[in-house]
C-alpha positions in Angstrom: -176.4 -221.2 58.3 -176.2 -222.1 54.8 -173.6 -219.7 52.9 -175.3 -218.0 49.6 -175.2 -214.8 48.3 -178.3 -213.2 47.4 -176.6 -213.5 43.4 -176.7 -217.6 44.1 -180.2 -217.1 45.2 -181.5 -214.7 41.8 -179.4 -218.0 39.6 -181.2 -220.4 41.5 -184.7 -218.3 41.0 -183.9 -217.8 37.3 -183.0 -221.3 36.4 -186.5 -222.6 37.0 -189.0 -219.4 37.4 -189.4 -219.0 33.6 -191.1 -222.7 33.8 -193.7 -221.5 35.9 -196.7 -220.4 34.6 -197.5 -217.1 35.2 -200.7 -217.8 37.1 -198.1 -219.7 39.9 -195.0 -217.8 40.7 -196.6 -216.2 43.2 -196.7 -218.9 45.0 -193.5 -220.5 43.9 -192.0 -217.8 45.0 -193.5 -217.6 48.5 -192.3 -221.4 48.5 -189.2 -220.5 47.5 -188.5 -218.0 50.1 -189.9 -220.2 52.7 -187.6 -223.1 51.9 -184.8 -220.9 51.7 -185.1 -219.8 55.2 -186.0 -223.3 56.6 -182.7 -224.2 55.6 -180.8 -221.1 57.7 -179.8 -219.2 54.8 -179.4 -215.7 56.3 -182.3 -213.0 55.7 -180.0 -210.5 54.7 -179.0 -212.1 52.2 -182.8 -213.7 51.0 -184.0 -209.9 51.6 -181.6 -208.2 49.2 -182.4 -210.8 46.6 -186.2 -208.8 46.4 -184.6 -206.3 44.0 -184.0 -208.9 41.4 -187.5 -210.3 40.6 -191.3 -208.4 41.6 -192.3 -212.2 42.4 -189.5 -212.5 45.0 -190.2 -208.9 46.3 -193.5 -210.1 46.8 -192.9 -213.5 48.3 -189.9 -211.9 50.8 -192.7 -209.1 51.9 -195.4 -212.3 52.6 -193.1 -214.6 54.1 -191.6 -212.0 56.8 -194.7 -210.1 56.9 -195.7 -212.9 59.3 -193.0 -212.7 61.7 -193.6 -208.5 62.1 -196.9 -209.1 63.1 -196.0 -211.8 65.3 -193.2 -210.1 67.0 -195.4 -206.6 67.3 -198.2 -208.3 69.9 -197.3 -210.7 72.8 -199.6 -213.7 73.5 -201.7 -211.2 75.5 -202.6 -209.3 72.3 -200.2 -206.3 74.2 -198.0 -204.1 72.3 -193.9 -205.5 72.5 -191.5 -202.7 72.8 
């Protein structure tokens, strides 16, 4: 696991995000969470970093919205308990 605080992740987000038009951050952001979690930094700490920015709030909810739905239905489509 990589060791950063979600205040090293807002920095890092802040640093860059005002370069990106308006019309992208979305996606940067989506981007940005993804990479973030490729490279083991711990969801607590890339979840608590939502509060900062609506972009990141956004792009946290996308990014593990995927793995609720995953981890709801088995491969057989059955509810997981």
């Amino acid at each position: 696991m990589i060791d950063m605080t979600h205040e090293d992740i807002e920095r890092i987000w802040n640093s860059f995000s005002h370069y990106i038009p308006d019309k992208q951050k979305s996606d940067a952001a989506i981007d940005f969470v993804s990479t973030l979690r490729d490279i083991g930094v711990e969801d607590k700490e890339i979840k608590a970093s939502s509060d900062y920015d609506p972009k990141i709030e956004e792009a946290v909810g996308s990014v593990y919205a995927k793995d609720i739905d995953e981890e709801e239905y088995g491969d057989d489509n059955e509810l997981v308990y």
